[in-house]
LUMPAPA-994915 format. One record per residue (C-alpha): residue number from 0; x, y, z. Coordinates in steps of 0.001 Angstrom, whole numbers, plus 500000, padded with zeros to 6 digits. Layout:
# LUMPAPA-994915
{pt NUM,{X,Y,Z}}
...
This chain:
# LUMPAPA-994915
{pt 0,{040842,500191,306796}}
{pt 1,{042513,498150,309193}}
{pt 2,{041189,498005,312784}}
{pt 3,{043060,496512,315904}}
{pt 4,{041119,494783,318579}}
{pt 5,{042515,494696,322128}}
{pt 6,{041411,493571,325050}}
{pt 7,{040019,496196,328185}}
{pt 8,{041341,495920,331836}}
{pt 9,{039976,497059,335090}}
{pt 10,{042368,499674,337072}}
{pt 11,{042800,497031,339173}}
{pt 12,{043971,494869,336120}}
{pt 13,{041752,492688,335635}}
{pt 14,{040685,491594,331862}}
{pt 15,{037182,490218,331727}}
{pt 16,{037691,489328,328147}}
{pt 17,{040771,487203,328939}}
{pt 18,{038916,485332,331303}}
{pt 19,{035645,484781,329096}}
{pt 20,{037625,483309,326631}}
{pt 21,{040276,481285,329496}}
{pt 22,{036963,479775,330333}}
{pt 23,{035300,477985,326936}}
{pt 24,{036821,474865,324601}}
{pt 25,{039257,475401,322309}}
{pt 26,{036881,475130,319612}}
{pt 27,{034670,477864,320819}}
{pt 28,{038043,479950,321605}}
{pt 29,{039491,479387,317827}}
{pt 30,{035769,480762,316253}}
{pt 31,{035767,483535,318440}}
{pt 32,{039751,484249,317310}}
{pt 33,{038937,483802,313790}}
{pt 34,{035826,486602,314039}}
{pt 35,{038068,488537,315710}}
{pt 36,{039786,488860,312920}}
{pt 37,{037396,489371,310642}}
{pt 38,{036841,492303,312600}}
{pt 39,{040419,493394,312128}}
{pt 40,{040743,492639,308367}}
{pt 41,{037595,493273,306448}}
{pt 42,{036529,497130,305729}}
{pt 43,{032469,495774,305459}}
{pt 44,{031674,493538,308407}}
{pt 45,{028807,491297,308078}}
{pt 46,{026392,491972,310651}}
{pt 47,{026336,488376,311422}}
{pt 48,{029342,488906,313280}}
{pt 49,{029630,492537,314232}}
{pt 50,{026507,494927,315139}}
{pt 51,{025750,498155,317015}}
{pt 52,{023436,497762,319659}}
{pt 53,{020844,500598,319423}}
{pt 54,{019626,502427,322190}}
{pt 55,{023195,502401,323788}}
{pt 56,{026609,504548,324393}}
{pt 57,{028254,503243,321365}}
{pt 58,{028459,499715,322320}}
{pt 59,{028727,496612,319571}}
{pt 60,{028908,493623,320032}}
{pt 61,{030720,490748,317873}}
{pt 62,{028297,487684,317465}}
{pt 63,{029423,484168,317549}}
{pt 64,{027588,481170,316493}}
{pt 65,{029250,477906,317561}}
{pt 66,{026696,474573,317559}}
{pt 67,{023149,475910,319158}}
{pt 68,{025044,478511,321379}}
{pt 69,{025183,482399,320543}}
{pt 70,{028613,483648,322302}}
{pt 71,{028379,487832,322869}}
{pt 72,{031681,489973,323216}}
{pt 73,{030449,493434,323675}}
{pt 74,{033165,496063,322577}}
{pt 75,{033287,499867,321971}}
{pt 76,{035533,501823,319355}}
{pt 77,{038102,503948,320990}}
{pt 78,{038709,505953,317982}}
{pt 79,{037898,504743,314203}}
{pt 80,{040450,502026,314495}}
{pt 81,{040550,500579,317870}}
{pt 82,{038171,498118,319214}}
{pt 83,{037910,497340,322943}}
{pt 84,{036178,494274,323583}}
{pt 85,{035101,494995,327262}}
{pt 86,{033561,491098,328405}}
{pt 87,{031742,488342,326896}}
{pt 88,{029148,486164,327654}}
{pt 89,{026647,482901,326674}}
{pt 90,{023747,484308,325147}}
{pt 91,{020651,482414,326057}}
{pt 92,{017859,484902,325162}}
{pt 93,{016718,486860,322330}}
{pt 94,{017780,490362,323627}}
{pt 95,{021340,491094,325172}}
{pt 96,{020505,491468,328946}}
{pt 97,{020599,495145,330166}}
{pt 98,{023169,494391,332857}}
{pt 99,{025764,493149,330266}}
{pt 100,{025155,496646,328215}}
{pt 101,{025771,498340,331226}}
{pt 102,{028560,496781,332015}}
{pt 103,{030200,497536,329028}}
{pt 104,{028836,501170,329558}}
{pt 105,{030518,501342,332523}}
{pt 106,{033981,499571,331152}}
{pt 107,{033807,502049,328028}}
{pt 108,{033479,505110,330479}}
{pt 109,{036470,503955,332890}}
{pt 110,{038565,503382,329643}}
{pt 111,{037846,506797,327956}}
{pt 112,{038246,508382,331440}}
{pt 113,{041823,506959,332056}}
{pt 114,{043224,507033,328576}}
{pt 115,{042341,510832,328391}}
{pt 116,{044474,510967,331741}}
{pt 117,{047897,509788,330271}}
């Protein structure tokens, strides 16, 4: 199964991802492209990379490992083979903060809401 990842924008256009990923090295940038793709290409994903979060409206996040830092993009699926990666973040505790969840909430509800408008 091949899944497509794109990127979520505010009404106002804005595209948090695109400026998560605007703001880190190169380096960091090319290992969160390549499990990106991982994400697009491979039917199993390990959950290294890619894992539901429980207690939460549908929202996964893809996990990224680069040197001693843990890099979060939270996404949602808009149907079994779109992935909308709402924003990302530096992890620097052992659970995902709740106000990153909910902002991904939030993003995922604004998205549904305006795509079942068009």
């Amino acid at each position: 199964m091949k899944r497509t990842v794109v990127f979520y924008n505010t009404a106002d256009g804005k595209c948090p991802v695109r400026d998560f990923l605007d703001s880190l090295t190169g380096k960091v940038a090319q290992k969160i492209a390549w499990v990106l793709r991982l994400i697009e290409d491979l039917d199993v994903i390990p959950s290294t990379y890619f894992k539901k979060l429980t207690g939460t409206e549908e929202i996964w996040e893809c996990r990224i490992k680069f040197g001693s830092n843990a890099y979060r993009i939270l996404c949602f699926f808009a149907d079994n083979s779109i992935v909308v990666l709402t924003h990302g973040f530096l992890k620097k505790s052992q659970k995902t903060p709740k106000y990153e969840i909910e902002k991904a909430e939030s993003y995922r509800r604004d998205f549904l809401k305006r795509r079942t408008k068009t």
